[in-house]
N, C-alpha and C positions, 0 to 999 in steps of 0.2 A: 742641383742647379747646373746647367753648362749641358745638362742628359738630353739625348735626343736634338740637337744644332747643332747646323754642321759647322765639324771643325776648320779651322784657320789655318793656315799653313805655319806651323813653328810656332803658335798661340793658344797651345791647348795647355791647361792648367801640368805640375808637374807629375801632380796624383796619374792623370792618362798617361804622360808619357812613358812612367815607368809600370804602368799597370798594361801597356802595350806598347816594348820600345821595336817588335821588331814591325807590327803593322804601322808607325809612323816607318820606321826607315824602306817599306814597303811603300809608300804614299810618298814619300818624298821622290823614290825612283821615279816611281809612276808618274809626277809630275815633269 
């Protein structure tokens, strides 16, 4: 569930973010 939508900015479950903390802090620059 959650696979394949696009993510929310700082709303993706905890499972992603530590399963890729550095492409969120990549995404967050980017933003």
């Amino acid at each position: 569930m959650g696979q394949g939508r696009p993510r929310v900015l700082g709303l993706e479950p905890p499972a992603l973010l530590k399963a890729k903390p550095k492409f969120q802090d990549s995404r967050l620059k980017s933003e």
